[in-house]
N, C-alpha and C positions, 0 to 999 in steps of 0.2 A: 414132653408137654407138661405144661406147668398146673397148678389149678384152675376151676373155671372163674375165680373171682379175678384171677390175674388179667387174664384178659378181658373181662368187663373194664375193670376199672382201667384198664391200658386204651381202651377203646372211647370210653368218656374224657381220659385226659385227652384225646386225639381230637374230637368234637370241640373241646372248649378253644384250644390252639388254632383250629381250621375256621372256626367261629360259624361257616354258614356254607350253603353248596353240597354239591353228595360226590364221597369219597370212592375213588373205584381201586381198589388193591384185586391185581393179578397175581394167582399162583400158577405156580409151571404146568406144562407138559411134559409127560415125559419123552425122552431125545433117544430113537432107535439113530443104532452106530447107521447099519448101510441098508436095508429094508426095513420094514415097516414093524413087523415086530420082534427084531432081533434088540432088545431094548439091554446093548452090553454095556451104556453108560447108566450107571447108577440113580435112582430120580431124588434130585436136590429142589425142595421148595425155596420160594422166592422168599429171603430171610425176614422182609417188612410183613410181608404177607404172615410167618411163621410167628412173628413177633404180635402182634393186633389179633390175629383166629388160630394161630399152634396148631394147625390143623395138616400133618405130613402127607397128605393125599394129592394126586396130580389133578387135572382139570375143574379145579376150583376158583371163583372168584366172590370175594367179599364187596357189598356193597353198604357202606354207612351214610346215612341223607341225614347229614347236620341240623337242618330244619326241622324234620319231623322226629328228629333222633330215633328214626328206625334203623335197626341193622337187619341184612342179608344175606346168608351164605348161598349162590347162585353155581350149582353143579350137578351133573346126571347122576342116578345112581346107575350100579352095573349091572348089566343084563347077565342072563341064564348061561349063558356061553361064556362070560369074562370070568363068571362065579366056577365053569366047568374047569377051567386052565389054572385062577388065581385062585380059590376061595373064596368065600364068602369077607364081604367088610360089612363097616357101617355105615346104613344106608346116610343119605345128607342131612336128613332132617337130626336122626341120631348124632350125627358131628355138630349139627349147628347147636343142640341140645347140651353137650359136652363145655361147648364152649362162651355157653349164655346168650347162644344168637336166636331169636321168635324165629324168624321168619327163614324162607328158604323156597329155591324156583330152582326150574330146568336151565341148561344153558341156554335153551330157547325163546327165553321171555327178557334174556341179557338187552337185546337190542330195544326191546322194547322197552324196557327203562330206560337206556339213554335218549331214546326217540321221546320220551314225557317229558324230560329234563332237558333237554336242547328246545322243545317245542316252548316253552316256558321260560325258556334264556337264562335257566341256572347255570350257576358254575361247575363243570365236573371237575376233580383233582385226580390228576393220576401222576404217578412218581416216573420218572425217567425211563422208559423199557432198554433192555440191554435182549435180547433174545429175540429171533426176530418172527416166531412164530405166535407172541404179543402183541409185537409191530402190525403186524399183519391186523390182529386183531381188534387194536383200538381204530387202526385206517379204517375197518369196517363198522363199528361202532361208532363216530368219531365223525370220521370222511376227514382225519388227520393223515397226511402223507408221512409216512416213516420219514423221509427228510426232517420233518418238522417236530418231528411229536418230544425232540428233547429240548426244545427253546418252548413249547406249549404245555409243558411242565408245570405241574403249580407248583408255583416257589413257597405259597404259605404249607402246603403238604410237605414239601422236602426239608424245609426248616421246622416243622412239628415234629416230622420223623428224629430227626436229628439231634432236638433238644430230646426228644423222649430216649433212645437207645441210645446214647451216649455214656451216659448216666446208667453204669450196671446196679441192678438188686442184687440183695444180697444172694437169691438165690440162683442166679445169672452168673454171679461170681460164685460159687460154689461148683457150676459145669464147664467152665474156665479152669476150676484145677480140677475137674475132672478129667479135659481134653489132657490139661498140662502133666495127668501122669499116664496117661496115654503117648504123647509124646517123649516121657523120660523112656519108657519104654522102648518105642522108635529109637530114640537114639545111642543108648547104651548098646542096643543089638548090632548098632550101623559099628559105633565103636571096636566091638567082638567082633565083629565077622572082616574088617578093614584088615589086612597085610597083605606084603607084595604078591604080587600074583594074581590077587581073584579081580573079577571084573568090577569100573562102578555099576554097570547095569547090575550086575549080582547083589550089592550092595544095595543099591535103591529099590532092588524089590525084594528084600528082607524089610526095608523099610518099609515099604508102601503092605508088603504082607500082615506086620504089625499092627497098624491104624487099621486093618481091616476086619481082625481077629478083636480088637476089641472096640472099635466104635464102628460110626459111618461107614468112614471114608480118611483119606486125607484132607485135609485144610486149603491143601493149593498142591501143583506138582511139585513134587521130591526134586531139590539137586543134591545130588551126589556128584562131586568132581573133583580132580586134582588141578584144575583153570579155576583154580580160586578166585584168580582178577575176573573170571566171565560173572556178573552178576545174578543169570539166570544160569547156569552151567547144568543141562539137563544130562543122567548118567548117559554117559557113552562105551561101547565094547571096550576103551584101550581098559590095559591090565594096568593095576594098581602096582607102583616101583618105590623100593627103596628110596630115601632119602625124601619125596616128597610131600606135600601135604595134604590131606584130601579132606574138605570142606563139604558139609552134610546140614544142608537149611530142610526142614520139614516139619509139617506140624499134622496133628489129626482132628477130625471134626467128631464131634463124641456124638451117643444114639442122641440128644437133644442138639445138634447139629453147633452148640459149640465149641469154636476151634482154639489152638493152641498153635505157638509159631517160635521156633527154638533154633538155633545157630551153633555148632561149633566145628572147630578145625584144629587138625591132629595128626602127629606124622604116621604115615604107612606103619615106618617100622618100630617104632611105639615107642624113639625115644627123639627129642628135637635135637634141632643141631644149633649152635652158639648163635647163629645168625638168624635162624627161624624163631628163637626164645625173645631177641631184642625186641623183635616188629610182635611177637605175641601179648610179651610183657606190657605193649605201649598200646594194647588191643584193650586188654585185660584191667588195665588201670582206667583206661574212658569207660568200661562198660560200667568196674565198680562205681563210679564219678559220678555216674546217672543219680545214684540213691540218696547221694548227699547234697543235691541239688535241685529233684525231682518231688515237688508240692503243690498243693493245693492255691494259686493264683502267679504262679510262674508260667510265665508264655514255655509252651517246648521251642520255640525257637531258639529261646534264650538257653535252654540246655543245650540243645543242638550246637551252637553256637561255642559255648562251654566249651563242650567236647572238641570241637575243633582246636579251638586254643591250646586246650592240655596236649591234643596230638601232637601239634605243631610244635611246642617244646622238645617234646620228647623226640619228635624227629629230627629237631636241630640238636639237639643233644649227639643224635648218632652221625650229625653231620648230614644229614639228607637233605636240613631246609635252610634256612639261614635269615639274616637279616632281624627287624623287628618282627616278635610272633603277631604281635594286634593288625597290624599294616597288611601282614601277612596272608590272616585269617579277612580283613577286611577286604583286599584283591580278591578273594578266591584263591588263593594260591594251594590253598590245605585241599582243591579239590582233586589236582593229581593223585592224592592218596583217598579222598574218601569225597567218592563220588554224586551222593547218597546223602538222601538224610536219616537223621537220630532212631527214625519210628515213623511208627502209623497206629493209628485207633485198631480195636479188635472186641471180636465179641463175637455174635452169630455169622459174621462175615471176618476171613482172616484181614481182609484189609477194611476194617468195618464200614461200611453204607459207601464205600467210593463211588459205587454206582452212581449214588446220586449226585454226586460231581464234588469232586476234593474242594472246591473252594470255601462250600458248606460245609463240608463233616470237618476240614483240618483247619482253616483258618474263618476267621469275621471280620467286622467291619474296622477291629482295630489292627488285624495281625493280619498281613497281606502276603500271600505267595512271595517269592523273588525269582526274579529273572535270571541272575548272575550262576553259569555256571555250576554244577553239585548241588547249591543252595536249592535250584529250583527243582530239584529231584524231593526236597522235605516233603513228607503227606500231611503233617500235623506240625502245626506253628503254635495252635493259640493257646489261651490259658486253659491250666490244667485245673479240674474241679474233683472231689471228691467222687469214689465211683468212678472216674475214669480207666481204662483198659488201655495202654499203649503198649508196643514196642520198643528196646532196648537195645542196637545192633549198630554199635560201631564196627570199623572195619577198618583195614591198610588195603589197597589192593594195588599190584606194579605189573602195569596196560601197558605191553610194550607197543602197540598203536598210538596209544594217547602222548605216551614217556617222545616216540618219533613227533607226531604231530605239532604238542605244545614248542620242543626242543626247534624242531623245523621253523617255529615261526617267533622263536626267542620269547617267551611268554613268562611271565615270573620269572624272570634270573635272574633279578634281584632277591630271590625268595630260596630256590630250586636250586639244587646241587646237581646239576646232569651228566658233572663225569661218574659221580659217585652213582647218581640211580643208574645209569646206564649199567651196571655190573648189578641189577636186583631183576633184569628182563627178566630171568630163568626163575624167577621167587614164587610167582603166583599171586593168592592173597587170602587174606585170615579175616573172617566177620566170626564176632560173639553176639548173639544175641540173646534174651530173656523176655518176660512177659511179666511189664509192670503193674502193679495197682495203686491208683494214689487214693493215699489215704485222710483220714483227717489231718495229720500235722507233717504227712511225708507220703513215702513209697514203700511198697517191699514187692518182692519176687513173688509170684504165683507159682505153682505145687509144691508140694508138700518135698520130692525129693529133685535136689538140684544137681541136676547132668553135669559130669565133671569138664571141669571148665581150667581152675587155676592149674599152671603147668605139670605140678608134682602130681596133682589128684588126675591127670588124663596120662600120665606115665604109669602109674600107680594101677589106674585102671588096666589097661592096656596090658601092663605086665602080667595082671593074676586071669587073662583070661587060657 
């Protein structure tokens, strides 16, 4: 939690953006796993919420009325018997105190606020719910059917939200490379503990043990796998073999629920083979690509796009693609190897505010989604502004589903080598990823120590363990 003037003034700029109507920000509940209060998932606040009141407590909800510029904090305190099991907290008024908010009510008078403000035919704003025990609760507040309640969204709130956390403070980006050496940690340990034999479950829960010994939580679930082509490859029993390569995406969310989201892939038996170094090399040069191209009013599309091209060289180079590379990358063709786009925004959410629908947080009215193939997998297209947080994570990946499919239906063979990929089924596949910062005249890498990545330095590593 930050200071309490942080979030006054985060809460004022929120007012002048929303211009009028009273703002309703939900924070969570906590999610017992299979009874009531066997409460074995972790309690994660709703990050907009965390952002505007930082207030890490479950059953709360913030109310700000733009008109009267009054603020709310609307939650019970805890009884005699939650105090018996948990301990003692601070009571609401003491939070709402903490965090610059007057005022404060029971969750009982909730409905009765919105019953003033509908009676009156103000606007309420609430951001898109994703959990459905909110759903439930705007239906009742509201008489919004969960069907509906994400097309009755206020669009000028989700576009407030967006302009504001977009845009990291400086001290936002300082628990960004706090996560980020949270996660060097994660990953170096995944490095260690990888040779033939142990399991990926073994491995990913050395990882996920990590993120847990010093922050939160993790950021999102752990893959560990040797199905490198799988994009989500969550760890599974088989035992880790010689000659393969096992791919370890994870990132942690530190105690101020900032995350970190870091990529790399590395053979079992800690040394690559001539044919695993080619597809790394041509990994390793898109990722570096990013830095000398990634600035302040550059669309990421246009990087994204970048990186294709380079790939695409470098693939035809080894003989995998052919033809013109422009022609190439303009069909789609680069999508059999990177399926995926460049990045995604990052901050208090590892895929930052997607909740509130990617077409807001990644693109606007100039930079438009695409439809075609890979393309439409991008999360972030538009112009990069200072302060901005992305991701970094190209990738090769060889989908012997996909390599059958396209092949089947003759699809880029003007482009695509398919006697030659047909001998890379058994490959798998290699994503690098990092966590950018754009800065005033460029980008650079966030934490302080970077997870070894270039071929020699994950040999190297790997070796002196």
């Amino acid at each position: 939690m930050f200071n309490r003037e942080t979030y006054v003034k985060r809460r004022a700029e929120l007012k002048k953006l929303v211009k009028d109507g009273v703002i309703i920000l939900f924070g969570n509940n906590d999610s017992p796993v299979n009874y009531p209060s066997n409460s074995y998932y972790p309690f994660r606040q709703d990050s907009s919420f965390l952002y505007y009141f930082g207030l890490g407590r479950d059953g709360l909800v913030g109310i700000i009325d733009v008109d009267n510029g009054t603020e709310t904090l609307v939650g019970d305190d805890i009884d005699i018997e939650d105090i018996v099991w948990f301990g003692s907290v601070d009571s609401v008024s003491g939070m709402a105190a903490s965090v610059g908010v007057a005022n404060t009510a029971p969750m009982k008078q909730l409905q009765a606020i919105c019953n003033e403000a509908l009676k009156l035919h103000r606007r309420i704003h609430f951001l898109p719910p994703y959990r459905f025990d909110t759903k439930l609760q705007i239906s009742d507040l509201l008489g919004i059917h969960p069907s509906q309640q994400k097309e009755a969204a206020s669009l000028e709130l989700i576009n407030a939200v967006v302009k504001m956390r977009s845009v990291k403070e400086q001290q936002e980006i300082d628990e960004i490379e706090d996560a980020c050496s949270i996660g060097y940690k994660m990953h170096t340990a995944a490095m260690r503990a990888t040779r033939p034999g142990v399991t990926e479950k073994y491995v990913g829960g050395i990882v996920n043990g990590v993120a847990n010994s010093y922050g939160a939580m993790v950021s999102f679930a752990t893959i560990f796998t040797q199905h490198g082509e799988i994009m989500h490859g969550v760890p599974r029993w088989d035992e880790l073999e010689e000659g393969r390569l096992a791919l370890c995406d994870a990132g942690a969310e530190n105690m101020n629920n900032y995350c970190s989201d870091n990529t790399r892939t590395y053979p079992v038996g800690g040394k690559f083979t001539q044919r695993q170094l080619d597809i790394y090399r041509i990994v390793e040069a898109c990722h570096d690509y990013v830095l000398e191209v990634a600035k302040p009013g550059v669309k990421y599309k246009d990087v994204h796009l970048a990186v294709c091209r380079l790939m695409a060289e470098r693939l035809k180079e080894l003989g995998l693609m052919k033809g013109d590379v422009d022609e190439a990358v303009s069909a789609g063709a680069h999508a059999m190897f990177l399926p995926h786009g460049l990045g995604h925004m990052m901050g208090l959410d590892v895929h930052d505010m997607e909740g509130l629908g990617q077409i807001y947080v990644g693109f606007d009215d100039e930079t438009r989604p695409s439809t075609q193939f890979g393309t439409n997998a991008l999360r972030m297209g538009r112009r990069l502004e200072q302060g901005f947080v992305v991701t970094d994570e190209p990738g090769i990946y060889f989908i012997p589903a996909l390599i059958d499919d396209w092949k089947a239906r003759g699809l880029h063979k003007d482009f695509i080598n398919y006697d030659l990929l047909e001998t890379y089924k058994d490959f798998g596949g290699i994503r690098i990823e990092d966590d950018l910062l754009i800065t005033a005249d460029g980008c650079r890498f966030l934490g302080k120590d970077r997870i070894p990545y270039h071929p020699q330095d994950v040999e190297d590593f790997m070796a002196s363990n």
